[in-house]
PyMOL Python script that loads the backbone (N, CA, C, O; Angstrom):
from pymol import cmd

cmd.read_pdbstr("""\
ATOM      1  N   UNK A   1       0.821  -1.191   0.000  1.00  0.00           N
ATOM      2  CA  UNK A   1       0.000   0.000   0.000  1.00  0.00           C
ATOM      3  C   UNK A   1       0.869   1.261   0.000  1.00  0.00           C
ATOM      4  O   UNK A   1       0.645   2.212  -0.749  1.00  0.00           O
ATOM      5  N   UNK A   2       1.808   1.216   0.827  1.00  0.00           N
ATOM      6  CA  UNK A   2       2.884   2.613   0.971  1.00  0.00           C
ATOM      7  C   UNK A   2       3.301   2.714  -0.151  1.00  0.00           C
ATOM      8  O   UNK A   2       3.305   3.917  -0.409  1.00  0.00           O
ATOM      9  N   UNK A   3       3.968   1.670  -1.697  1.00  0.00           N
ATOM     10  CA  UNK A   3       4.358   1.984  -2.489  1.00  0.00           C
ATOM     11  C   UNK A   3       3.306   2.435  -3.445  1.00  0.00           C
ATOM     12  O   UNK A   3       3.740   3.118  -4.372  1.00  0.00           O
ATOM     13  N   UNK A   4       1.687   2.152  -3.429  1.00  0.00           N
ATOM     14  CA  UNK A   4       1.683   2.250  -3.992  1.00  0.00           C
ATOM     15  C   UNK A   4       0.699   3.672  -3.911  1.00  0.00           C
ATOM     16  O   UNK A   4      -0.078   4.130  -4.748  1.00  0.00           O
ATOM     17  N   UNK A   5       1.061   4.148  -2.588  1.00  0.00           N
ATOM     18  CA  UNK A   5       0.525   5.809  -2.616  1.00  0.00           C
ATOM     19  C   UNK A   5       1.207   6.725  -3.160  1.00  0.00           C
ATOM     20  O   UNK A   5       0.949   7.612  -3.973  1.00  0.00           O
ATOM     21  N   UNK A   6       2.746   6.169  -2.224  1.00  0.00           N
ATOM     22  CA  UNK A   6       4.057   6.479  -3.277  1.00  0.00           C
ATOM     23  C   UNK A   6       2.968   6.860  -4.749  1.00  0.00           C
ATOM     24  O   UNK A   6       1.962   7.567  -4.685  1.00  0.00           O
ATOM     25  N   UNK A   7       3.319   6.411  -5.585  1.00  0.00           N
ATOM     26  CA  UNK A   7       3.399   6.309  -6.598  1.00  0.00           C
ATOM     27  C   UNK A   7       2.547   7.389  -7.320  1.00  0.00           C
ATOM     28  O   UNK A   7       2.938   8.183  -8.175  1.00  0.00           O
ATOM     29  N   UNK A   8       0.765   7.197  -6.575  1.00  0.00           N
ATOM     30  CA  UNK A   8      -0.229   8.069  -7.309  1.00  0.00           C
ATOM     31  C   UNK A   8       0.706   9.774  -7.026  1.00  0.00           C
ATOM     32  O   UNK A   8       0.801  10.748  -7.773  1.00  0.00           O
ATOM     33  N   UNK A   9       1.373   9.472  -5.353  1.00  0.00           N
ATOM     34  CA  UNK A   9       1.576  11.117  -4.940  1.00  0.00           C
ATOM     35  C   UNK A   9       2.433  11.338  -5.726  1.00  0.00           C
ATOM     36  O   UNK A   9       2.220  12.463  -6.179  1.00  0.00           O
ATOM     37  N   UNK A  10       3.847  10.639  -6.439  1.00  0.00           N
ATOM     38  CA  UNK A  10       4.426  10.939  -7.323  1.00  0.00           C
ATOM     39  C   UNK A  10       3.679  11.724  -8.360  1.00  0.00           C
ATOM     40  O   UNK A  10       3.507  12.938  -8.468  1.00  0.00           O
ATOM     41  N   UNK A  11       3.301  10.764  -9.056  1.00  0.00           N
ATOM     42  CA  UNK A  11       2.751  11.044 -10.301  1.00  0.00           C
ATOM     43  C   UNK A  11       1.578  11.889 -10.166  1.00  0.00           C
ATOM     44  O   UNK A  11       0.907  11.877 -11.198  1.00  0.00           O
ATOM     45  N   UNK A  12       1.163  12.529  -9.353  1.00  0.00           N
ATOM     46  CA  UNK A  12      -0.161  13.778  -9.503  1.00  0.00           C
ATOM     47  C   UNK A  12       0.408  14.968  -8.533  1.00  0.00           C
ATOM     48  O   UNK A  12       0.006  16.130  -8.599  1.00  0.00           O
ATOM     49  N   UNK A  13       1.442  14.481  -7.589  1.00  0.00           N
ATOM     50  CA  UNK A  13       1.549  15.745  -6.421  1.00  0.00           C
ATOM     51  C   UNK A  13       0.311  16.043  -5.884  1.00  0.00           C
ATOM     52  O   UNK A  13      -0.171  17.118  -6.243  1.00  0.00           O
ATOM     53  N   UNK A  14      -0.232  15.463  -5.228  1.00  0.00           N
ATOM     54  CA  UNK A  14      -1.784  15.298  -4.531  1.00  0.00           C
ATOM     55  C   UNK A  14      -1.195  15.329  -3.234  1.00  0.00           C
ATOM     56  O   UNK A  14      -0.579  14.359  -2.792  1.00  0.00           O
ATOM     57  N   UNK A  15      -1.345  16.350  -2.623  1.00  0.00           N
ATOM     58  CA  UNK A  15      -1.222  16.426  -1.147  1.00  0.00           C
ATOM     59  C   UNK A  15      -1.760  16.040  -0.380  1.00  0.00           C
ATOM     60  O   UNK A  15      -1.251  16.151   0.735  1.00  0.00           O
ATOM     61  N   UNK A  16      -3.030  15.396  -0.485  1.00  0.00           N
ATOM     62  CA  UNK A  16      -3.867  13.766   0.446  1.00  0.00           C
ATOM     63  C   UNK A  16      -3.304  13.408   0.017  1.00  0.00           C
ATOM     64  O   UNK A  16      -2.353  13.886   0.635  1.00  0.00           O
ATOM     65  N   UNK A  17      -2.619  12.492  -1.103  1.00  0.00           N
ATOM     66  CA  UNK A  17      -2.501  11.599  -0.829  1.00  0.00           C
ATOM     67  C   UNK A  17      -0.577  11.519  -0.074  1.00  0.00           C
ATOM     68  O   UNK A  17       0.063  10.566   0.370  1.00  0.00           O
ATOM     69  N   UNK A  18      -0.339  12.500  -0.186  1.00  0.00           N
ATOM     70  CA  UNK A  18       1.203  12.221   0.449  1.00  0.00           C
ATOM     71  C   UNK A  18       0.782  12.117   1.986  1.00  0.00           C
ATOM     72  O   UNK A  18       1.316  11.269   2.701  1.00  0.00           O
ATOM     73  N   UNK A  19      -0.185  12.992   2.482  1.00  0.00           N
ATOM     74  CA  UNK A  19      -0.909  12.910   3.841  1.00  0.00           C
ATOM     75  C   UNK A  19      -1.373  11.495   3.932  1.00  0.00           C
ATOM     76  O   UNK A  19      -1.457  10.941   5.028  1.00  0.00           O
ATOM     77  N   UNK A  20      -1.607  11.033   3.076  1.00  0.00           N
ATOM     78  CA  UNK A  20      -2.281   9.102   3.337  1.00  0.00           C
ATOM     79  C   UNK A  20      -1.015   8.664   3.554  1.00  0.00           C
ATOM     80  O   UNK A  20      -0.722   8.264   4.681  1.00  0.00           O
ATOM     81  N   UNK A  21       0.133   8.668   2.305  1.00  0.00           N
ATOM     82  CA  UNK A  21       1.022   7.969   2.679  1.00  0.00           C
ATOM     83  C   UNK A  21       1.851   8.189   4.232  1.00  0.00           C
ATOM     84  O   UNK A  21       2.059   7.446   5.191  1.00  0.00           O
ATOM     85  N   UNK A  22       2.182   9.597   3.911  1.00  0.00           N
ATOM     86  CA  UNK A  22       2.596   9.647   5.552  1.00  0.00           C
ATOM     87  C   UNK A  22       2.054   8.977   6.683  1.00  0.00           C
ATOM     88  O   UNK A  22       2.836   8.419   7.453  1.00  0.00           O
ATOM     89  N   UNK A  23       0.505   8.943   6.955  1.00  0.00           N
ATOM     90  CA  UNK A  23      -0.399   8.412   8.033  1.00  0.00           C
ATOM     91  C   UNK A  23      -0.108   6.503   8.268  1.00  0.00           C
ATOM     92  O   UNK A  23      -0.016   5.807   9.279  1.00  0.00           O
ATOM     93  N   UNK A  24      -0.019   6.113   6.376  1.00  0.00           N
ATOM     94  CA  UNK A  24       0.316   4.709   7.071  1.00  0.00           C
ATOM     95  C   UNK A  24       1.333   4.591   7.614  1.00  0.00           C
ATOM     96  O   UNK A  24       1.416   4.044   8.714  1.00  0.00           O
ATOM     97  N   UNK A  25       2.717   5.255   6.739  1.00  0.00           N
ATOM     98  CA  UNK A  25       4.006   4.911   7.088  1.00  0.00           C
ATOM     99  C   UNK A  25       3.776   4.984   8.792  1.00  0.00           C
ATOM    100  O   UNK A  25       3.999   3.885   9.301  1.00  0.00           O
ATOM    101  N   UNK A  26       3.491   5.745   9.501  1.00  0.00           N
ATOM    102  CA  UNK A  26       3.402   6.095  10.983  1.00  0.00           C
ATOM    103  C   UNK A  26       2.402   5.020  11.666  1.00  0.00           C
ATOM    104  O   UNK A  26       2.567   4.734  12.852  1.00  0.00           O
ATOM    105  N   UNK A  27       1.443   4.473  10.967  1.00  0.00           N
ATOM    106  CA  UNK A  27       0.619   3.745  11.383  1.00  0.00           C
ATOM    107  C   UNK A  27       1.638   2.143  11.250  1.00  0.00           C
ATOM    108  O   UNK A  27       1.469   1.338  12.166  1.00  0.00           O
ATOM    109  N   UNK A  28       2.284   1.900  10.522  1.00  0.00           N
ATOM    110  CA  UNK A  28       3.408   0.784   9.826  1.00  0.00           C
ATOM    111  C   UNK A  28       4.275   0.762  11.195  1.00  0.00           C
ATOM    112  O   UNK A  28       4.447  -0.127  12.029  1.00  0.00           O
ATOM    113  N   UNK A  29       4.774   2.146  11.095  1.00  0.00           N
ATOM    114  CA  UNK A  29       5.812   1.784  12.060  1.00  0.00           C
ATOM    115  C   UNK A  29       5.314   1.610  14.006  1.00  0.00           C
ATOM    116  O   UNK A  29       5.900   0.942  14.857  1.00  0.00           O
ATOM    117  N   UNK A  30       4.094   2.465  14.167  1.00  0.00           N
ATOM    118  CA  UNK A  30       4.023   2.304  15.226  1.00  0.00           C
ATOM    119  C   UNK A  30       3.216   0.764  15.687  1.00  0.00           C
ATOM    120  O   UNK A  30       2.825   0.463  16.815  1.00  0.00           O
ATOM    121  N   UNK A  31       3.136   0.064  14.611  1.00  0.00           N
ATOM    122  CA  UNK A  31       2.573  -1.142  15.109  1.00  0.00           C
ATOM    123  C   UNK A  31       3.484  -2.074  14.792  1.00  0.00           C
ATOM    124  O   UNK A  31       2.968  -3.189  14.709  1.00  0.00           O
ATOM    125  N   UNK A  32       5.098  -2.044  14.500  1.00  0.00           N
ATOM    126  CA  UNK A  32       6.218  -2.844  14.213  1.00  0.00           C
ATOM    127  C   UNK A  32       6.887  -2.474  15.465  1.00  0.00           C
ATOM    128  O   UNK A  32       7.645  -3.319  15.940  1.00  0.00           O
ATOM    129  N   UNK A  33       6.734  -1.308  16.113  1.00  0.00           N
ATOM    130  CA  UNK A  33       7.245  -0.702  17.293  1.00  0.00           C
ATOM    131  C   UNK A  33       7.023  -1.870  18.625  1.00  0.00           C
ATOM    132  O   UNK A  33       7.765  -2.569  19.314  1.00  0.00           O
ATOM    133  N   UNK A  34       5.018  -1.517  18.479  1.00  0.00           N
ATOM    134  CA  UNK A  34       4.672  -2.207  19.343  1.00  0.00           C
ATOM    135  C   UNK A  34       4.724  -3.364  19.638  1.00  0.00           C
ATOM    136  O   UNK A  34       4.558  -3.732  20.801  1.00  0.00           O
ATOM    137  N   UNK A  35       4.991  -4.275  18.544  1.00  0.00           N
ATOM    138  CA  UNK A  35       5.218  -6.216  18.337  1.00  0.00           C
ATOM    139  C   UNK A  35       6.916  -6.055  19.025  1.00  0.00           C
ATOM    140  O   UNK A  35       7.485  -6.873  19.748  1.00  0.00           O
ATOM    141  N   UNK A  36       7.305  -5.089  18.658  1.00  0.00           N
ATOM    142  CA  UNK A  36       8.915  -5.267  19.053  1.00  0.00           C
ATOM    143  C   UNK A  36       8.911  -5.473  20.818  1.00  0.00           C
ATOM    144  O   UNK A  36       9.785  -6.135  21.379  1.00  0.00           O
ATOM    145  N   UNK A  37       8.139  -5.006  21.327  1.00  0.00           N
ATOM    146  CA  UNK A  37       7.856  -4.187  22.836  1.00  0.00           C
ATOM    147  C   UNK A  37       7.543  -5.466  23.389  1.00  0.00           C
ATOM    148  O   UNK A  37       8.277  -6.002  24.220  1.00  0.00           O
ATOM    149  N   UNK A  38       6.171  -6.133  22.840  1.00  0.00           N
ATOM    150  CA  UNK A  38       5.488  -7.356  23.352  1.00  0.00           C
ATOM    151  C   UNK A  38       6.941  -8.442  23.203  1.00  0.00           C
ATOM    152  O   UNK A  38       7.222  -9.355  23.979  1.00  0.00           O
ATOM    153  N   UNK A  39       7.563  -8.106  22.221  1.00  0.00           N
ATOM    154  CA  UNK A  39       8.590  -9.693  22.156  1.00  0.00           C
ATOM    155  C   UNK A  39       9.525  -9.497  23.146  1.00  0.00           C
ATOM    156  O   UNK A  39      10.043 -10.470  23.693  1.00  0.00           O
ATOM    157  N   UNK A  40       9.863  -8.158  23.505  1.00  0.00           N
ATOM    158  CA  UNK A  40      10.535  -8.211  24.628  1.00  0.00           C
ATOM    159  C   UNK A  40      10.757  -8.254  25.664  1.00  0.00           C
ATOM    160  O   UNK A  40      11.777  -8.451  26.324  1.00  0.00           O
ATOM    161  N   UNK A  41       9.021  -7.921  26.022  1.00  0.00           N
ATOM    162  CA  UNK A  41       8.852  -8.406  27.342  1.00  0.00           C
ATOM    163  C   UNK A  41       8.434  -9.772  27.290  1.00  0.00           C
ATOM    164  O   UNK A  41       8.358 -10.311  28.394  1.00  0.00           O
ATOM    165  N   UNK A  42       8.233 -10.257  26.605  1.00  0.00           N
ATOM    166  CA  UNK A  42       7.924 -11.792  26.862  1.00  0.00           C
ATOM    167  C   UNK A  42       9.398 -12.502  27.001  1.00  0.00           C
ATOM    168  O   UNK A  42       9.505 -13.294  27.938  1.00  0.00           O
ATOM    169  N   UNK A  43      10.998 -12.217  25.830  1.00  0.00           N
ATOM    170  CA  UNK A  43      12.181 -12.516  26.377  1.00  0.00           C
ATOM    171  C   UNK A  43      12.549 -12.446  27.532  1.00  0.00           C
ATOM    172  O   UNK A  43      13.115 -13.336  28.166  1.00  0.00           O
ATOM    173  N   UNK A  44      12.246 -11.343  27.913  1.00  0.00           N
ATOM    174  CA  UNK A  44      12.751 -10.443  29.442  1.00  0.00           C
ATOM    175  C   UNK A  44      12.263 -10.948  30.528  1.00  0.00           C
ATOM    176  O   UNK A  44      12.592 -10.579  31.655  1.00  0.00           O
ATOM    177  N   UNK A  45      11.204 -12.087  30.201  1.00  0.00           N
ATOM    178  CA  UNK A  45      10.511 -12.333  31.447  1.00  0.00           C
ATOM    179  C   UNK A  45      11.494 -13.517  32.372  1.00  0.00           C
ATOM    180  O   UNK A  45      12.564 -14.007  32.012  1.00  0.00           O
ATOM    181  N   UNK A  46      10.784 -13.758  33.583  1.00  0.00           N
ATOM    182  CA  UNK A  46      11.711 -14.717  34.394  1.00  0.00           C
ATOM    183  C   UNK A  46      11.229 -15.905  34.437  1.00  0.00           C
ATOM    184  O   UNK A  46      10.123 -15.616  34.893  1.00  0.00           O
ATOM    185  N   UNK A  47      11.208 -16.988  34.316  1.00  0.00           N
ATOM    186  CA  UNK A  47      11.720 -17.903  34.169  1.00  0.00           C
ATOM    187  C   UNK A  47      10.936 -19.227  34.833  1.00  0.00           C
ATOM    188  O   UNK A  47      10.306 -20.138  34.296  1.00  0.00           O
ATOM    189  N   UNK A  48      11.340 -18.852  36.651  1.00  0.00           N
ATOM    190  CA  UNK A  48      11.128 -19.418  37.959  1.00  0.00           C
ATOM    191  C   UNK A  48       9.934 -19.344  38.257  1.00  0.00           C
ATOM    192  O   UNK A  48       9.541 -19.775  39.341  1.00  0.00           O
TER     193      UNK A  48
END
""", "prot")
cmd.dss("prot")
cmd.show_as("cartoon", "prot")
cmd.util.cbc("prot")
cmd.orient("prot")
């Protein structure tokens, strides 16, 4: 999907849609963030 907002915002300079792309990229990363968080507290945990 990111490439292929990329692409329309390329090719028209449509400022929604660079605003879409931006929103997923942030939406992408803050939910790769959050899986990172959960795996580490589940490593981190103890054991006993």
């Amino acid at each position: 999907m990111l490439d292929f907002s990329w692409k329309v915002f390329s090719m028209t300079g449509n400022v929604d849609t660079y605003l879409l792309l931006k929103e997923l990229e942030r939406d992408s990363d803050e939910q790769f963030g959050q899986d990172d968080v959960e795996q580490s507290e589940t490593f981190d945990s103890p054991t006993h």
